[in-house]
N, CA, C and O atoms as CSV, one atom per row, in Angstrom:
chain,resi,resn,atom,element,x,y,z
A,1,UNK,N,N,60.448,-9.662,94.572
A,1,UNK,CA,C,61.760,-10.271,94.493
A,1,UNK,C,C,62.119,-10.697,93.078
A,1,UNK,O,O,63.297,-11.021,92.923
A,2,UNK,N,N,61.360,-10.754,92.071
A,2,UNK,CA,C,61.520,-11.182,91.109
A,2,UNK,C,C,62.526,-10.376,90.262
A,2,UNK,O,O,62.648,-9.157,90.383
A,3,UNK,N,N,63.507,-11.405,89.072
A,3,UNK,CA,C,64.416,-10.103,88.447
A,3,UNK,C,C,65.723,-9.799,89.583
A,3,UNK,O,O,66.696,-9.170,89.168
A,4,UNK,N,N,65.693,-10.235,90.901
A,4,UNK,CA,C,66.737,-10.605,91.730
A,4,UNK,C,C,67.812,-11.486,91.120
A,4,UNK,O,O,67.349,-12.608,90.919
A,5,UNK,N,N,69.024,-11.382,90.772
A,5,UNK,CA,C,70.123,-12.153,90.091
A,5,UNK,C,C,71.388,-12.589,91.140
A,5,UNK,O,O,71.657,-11.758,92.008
A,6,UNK,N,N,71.987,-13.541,91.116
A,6,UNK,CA,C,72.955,-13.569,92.368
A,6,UNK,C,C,74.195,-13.721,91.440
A,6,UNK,O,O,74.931,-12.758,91.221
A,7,UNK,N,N,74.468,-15.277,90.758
A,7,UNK,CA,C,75.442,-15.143,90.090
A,7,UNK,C,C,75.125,-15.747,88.655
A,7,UNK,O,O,74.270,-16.631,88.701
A,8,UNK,N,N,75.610,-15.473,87.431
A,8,UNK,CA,C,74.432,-16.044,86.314
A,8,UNK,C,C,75.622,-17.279,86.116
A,8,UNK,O,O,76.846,-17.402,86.171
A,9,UNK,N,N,74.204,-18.229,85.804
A,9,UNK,CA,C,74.958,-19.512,85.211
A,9,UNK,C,C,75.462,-20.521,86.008
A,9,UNK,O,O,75.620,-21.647,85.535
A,10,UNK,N,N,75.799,-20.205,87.427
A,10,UNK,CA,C,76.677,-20.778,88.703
A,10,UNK,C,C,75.497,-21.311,89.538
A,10,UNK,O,O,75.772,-21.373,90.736
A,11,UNK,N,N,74.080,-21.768,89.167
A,11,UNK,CA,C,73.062,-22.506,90.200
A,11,UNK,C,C,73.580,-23.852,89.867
A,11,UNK,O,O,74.036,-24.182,88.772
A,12,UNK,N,N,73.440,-24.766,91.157
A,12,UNK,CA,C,73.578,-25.638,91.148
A,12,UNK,C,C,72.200,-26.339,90.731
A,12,UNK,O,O,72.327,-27.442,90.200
A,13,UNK,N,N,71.215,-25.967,90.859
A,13,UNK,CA,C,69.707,-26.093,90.823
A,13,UNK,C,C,69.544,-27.339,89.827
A,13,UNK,O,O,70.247,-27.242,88.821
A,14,UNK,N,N,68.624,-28.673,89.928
A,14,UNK,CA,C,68.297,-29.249,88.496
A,14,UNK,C,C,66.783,-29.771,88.891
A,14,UNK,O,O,66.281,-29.713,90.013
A,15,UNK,N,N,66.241,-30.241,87.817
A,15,UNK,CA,C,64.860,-30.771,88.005
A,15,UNK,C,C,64.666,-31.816,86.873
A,15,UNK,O,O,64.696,-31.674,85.650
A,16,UNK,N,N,64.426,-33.070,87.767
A,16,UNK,CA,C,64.220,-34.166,86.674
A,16,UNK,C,C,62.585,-34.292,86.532
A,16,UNK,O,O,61.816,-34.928,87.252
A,17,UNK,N,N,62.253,-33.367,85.205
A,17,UNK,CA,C,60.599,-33.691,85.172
A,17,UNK,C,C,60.390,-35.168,85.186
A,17,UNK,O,O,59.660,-35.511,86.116
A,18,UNK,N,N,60.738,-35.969,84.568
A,18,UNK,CA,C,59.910,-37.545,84.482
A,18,UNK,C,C,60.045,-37.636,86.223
A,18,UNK,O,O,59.274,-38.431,86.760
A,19,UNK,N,N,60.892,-36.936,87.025
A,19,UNK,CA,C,60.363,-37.842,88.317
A,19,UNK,C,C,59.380,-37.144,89.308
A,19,UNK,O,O,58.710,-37.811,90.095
A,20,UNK,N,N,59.310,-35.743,89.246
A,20,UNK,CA,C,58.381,-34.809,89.300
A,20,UNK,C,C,56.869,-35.326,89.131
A,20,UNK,O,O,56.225,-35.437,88.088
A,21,UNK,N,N,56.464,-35.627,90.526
A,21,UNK,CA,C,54.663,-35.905,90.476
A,21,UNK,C,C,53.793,-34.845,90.604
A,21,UNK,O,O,52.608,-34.948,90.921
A,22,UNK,N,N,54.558,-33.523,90.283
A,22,UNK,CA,C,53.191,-32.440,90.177
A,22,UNK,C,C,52.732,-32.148,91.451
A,22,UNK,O,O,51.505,-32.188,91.542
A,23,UNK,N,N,53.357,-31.857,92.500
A,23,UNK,CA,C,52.765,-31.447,93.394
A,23,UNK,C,C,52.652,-30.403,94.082
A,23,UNK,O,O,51.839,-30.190,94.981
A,24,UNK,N,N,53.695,-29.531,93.565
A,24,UNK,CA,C,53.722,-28.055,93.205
A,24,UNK,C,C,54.761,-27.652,94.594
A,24,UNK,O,O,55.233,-26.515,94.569
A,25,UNK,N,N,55.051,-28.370,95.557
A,25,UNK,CA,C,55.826,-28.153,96.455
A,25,UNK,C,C,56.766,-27.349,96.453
A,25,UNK,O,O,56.902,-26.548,97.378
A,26,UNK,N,N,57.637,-27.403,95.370
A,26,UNK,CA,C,58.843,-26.339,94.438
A,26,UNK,C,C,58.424,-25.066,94.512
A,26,UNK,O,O,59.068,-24.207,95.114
A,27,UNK,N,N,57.223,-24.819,93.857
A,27,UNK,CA,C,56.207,-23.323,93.639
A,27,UNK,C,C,56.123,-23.193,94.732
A,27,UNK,O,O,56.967,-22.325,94.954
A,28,UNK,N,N,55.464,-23.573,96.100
A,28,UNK,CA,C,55.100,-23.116,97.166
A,28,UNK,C,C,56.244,-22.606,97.609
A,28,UNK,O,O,56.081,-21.405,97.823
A,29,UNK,N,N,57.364,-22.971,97.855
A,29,UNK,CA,C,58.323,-23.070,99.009
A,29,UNK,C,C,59.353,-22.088,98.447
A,29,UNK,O,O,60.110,-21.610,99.292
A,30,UNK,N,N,59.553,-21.636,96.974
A,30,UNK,CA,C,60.399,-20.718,96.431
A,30,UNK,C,C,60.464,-19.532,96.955
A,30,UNK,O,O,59.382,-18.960,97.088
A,31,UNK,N,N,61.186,-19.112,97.215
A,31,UNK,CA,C,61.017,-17.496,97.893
A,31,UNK,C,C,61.494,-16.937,96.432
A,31,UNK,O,O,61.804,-15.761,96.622
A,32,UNK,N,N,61.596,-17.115,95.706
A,32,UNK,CA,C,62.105,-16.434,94.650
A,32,UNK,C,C,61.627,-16.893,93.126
A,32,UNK,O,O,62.384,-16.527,92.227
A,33,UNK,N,N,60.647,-17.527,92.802
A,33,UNK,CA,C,59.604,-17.767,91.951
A,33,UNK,C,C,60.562,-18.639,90.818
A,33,UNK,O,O,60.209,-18.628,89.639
A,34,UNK,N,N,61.397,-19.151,91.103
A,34,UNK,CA,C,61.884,-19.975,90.082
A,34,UNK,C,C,61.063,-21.466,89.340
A,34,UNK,O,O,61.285,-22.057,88.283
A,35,UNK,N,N,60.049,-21.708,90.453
A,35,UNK,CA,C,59.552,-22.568,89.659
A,35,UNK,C,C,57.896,-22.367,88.857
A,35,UNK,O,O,57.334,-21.309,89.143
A,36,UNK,N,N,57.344,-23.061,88.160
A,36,UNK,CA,C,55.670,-22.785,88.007
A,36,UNK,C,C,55.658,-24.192,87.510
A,36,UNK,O,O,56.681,-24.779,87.156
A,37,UNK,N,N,54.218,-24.817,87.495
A,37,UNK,CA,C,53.677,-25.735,87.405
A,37,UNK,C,C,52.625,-25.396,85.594
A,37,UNK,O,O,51.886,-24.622,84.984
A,38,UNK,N,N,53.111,-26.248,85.570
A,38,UNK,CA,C,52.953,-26.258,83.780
A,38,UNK,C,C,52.089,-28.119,82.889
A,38,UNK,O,O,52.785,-28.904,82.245
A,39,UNK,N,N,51.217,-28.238,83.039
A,39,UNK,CA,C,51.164,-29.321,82.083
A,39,UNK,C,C,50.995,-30.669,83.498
A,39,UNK,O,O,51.131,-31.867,83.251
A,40,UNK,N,N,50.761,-30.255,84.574
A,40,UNK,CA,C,50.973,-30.668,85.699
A,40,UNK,C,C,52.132,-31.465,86.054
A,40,UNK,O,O,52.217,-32.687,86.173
A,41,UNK,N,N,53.124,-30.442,86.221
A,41,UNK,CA,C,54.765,-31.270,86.445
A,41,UNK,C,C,55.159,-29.537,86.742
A,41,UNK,O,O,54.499,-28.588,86.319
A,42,UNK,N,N,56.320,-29.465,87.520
A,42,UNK,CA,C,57.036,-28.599,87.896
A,42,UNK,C,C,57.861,-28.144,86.521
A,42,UNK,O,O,58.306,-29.036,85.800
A,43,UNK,N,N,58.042,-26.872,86.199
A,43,UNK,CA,C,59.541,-26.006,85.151
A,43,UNK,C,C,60.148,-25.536,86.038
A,43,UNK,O,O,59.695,-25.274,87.152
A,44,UNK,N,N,61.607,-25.315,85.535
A,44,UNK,CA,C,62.315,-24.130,86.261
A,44,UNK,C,C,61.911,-22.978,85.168
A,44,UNK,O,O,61.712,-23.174,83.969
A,45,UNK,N,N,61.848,-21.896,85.772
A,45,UNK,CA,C,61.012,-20.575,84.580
A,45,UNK,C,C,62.709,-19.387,84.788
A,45,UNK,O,O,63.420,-18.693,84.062
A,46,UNK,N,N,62.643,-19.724,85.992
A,46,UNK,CA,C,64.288,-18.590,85.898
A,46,UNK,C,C,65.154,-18.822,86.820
A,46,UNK,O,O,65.112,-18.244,87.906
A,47,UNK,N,N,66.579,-20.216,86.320
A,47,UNK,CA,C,67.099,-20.677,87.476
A,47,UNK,C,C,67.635,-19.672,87.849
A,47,UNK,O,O,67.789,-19.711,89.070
A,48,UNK,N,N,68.129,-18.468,87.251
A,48,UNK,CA,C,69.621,-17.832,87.865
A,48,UNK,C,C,68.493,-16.521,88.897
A,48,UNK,O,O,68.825,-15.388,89.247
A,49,UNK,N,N,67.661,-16.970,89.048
A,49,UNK,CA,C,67.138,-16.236,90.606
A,49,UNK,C,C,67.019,-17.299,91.889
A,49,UNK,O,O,66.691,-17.048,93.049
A,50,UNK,N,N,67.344,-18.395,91.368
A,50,UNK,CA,C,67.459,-19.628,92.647
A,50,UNK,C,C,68.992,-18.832,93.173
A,50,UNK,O,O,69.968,-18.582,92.467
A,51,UNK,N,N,68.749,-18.478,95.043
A,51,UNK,CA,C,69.570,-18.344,95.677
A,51,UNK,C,C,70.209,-19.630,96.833
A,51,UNK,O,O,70.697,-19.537,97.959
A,52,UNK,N,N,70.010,-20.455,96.199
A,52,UNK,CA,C,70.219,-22.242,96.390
A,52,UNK,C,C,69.793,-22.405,98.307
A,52,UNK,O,O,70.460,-23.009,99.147
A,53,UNK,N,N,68.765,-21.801,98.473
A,53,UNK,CA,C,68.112,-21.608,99.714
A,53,UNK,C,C,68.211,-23.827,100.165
A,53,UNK,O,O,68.604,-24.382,101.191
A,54,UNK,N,N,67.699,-24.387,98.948
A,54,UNK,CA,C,67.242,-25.850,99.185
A,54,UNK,C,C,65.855,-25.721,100.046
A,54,UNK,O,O,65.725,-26.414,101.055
A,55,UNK,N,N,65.125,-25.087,99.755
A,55,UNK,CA,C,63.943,-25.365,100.134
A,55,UNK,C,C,62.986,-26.179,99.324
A,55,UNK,O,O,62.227,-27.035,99.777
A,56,UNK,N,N,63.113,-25.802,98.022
A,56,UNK,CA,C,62.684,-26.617,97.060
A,56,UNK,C,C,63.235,-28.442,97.287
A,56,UNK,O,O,62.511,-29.200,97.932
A,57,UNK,N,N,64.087,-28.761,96.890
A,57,UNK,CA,C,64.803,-29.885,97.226
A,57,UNK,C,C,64.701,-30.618,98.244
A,57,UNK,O,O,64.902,-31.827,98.130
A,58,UNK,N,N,64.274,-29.894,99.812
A,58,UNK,CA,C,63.794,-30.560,101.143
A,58,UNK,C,C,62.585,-30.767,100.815
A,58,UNK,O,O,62.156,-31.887,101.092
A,59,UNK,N,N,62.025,-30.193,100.412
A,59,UNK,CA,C,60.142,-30.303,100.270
A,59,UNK,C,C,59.646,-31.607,99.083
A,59,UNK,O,O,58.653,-32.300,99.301
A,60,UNK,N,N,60.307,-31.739,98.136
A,60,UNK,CA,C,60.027,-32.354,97.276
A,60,UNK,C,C,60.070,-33.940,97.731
A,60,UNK,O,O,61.135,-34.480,98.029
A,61,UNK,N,N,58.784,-34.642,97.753
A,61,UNK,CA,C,58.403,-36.085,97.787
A,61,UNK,C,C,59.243,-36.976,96.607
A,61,UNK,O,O,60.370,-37.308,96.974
A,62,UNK,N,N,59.076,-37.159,96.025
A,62,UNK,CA,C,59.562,-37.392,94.700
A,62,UNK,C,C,61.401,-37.154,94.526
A,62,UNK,O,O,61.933,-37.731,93.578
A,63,UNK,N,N,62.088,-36.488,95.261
A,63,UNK,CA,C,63.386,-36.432,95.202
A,63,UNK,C,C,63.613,-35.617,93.588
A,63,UNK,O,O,64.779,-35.640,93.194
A,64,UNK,N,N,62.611,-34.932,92.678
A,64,UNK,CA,C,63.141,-34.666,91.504
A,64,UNK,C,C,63.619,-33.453,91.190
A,64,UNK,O,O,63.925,-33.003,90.087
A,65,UNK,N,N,63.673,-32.740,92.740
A,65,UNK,CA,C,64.684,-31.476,92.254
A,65,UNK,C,C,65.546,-31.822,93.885
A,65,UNK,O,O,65.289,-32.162,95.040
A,66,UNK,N,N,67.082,-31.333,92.699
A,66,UNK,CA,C,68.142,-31.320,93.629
A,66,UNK,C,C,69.029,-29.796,93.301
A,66,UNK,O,O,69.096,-29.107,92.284
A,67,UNK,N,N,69.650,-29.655,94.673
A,67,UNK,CA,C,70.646,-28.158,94.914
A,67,UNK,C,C,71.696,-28.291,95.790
A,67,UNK,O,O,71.509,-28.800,96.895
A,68,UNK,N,N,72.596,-27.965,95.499
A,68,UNK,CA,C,73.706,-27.811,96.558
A,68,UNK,C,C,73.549,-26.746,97.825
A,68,UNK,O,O,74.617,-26.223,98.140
A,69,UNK,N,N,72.712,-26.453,98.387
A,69,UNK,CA,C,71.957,-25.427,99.575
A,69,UNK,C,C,73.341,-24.864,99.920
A,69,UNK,O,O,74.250,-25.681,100.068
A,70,UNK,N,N,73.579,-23.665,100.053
A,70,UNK,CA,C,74.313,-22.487,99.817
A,70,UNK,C,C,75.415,-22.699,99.141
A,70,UNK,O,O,76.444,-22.394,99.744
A,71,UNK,N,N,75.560,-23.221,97.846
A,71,UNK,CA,C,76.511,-23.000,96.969
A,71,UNK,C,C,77.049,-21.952,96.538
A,71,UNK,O,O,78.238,-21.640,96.615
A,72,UNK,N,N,75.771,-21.101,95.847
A,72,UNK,CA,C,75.244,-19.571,95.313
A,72,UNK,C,C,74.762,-18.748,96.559
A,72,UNK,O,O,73.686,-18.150,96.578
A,73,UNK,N,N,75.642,-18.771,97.581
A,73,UNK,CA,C,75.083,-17.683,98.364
A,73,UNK,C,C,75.742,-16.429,98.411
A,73,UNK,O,O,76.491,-16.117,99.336
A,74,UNK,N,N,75.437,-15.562,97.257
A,74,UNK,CA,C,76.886,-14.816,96.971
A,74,UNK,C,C,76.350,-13.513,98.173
A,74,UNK,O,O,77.146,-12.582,98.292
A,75,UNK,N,N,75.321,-13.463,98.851
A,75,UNK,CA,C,75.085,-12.121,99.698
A,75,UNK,C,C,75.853,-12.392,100.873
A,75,UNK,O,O,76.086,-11.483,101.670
A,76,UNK,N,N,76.493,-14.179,101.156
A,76,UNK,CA,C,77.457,-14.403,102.603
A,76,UNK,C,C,78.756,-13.952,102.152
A,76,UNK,O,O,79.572,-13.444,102.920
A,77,UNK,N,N,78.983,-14.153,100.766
A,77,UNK,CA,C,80.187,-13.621,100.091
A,77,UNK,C,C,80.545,-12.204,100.426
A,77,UNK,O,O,81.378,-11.793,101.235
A,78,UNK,N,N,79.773,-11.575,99.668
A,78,UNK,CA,C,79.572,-9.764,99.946
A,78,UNK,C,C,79.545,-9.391,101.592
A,78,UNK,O,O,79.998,-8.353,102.074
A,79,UNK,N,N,79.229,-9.934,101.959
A,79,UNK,CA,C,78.968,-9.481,103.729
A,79,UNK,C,C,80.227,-10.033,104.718
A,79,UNK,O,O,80.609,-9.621,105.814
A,80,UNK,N,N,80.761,-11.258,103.773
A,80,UNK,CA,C,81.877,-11.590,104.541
A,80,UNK,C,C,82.990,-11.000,104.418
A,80,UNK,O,O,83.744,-10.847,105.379
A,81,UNK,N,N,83.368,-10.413,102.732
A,81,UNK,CA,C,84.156,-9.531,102.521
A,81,UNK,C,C,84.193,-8.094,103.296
A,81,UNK,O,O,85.237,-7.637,103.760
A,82,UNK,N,N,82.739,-7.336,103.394
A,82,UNK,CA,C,82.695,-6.472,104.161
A,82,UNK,C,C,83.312,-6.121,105.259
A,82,UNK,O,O,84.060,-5.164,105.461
A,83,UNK,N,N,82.892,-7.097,106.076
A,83,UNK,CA,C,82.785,-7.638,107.578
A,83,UNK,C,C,84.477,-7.721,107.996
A,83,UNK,O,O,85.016,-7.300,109.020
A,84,UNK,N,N,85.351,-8.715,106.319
A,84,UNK,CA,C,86.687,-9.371,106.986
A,84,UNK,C,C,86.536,-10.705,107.367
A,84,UNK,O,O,87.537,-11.354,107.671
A,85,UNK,N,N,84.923,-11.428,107.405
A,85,UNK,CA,C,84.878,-12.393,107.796
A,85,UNK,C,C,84.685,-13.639,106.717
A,85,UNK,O,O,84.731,-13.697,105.489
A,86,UNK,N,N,84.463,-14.538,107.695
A,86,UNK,CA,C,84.353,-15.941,106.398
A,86,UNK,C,C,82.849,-15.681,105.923
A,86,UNK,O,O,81.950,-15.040,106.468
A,87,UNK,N,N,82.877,-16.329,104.831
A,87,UNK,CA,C,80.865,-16.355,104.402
A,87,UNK,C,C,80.295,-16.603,105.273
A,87,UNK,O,O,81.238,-17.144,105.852
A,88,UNK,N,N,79.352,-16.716,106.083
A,88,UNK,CA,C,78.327,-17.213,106.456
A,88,UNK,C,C,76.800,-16.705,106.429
A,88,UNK,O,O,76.309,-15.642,106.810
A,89,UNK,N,N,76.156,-17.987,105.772
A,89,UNK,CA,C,74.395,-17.317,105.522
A,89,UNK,C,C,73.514,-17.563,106.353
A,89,UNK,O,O,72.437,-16.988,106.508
A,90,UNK,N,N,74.167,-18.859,107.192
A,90,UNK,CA,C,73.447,-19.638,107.984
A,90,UNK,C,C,72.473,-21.011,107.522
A,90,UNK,O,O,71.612,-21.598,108.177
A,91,UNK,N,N,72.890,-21.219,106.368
A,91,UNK,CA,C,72.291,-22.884,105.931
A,91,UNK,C,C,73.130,-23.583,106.547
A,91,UNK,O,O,74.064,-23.281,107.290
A,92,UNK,N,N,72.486,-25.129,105.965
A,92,UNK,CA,C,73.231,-25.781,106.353
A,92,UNK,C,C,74.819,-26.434,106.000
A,92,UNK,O,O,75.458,-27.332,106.547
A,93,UNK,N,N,75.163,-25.423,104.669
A,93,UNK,CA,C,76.166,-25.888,104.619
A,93,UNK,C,C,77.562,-25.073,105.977
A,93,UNK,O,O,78.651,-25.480,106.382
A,94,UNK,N,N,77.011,-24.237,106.167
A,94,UNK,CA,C,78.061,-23.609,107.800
A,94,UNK,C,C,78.062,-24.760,108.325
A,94,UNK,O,O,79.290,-24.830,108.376
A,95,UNK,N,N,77.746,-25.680,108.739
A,95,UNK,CA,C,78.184,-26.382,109.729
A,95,UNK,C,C,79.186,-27.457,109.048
A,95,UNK,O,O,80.058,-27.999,109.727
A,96,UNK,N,N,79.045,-27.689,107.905
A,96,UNK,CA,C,79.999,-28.318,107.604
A,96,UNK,C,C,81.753,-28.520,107.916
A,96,UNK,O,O,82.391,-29.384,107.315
């Protein structure tokens, strides 16, 4: 999956290292390798492959990474246009 791009520049994605306790939760839970553990604290290594899933952001103890969970979901975009229909990816922002 890596080298996957959705929209450049448009992640909502952030990471406050000072609040980041290193627990690598970010790394585990990425489906898309945006984070690595460095110096024992979380980096972002390549936000514009975050597809703002918020998996990272639910998992994290520490509260030090935050995302707007399907902000950047540009594949509900493409499929909704297809389709004729509205976006939907199925996070949680649909129910909104």
């Amino acid at each position: 999956m890596f080298g996957l791009r959705y929209l450049r520049n448009a992640v909502t994605l952030t990471l406050n290292e000072a609040t980041c306790n290193g627990c690598g939760m970010c790394v585990s839970v990425c489906p898309h390798g945006v984070f690595r553990m460095e110096n024992r604290k979380a980096k972002v290594v390549d936000r514009d492959a975050c597809m703002e899933c918020g998996a990272c952001a639910r998992n994290c103890p520490s509260e030090a990474v935050t995302v707007k969970a399907g902000t950047g979901c540009a594949m509900a975009i493409i499929i909704g246009a297809i389709r004729g229909t509205e976006p939907s990816c199925g996070c949680s922002c649909d129910s909104d």
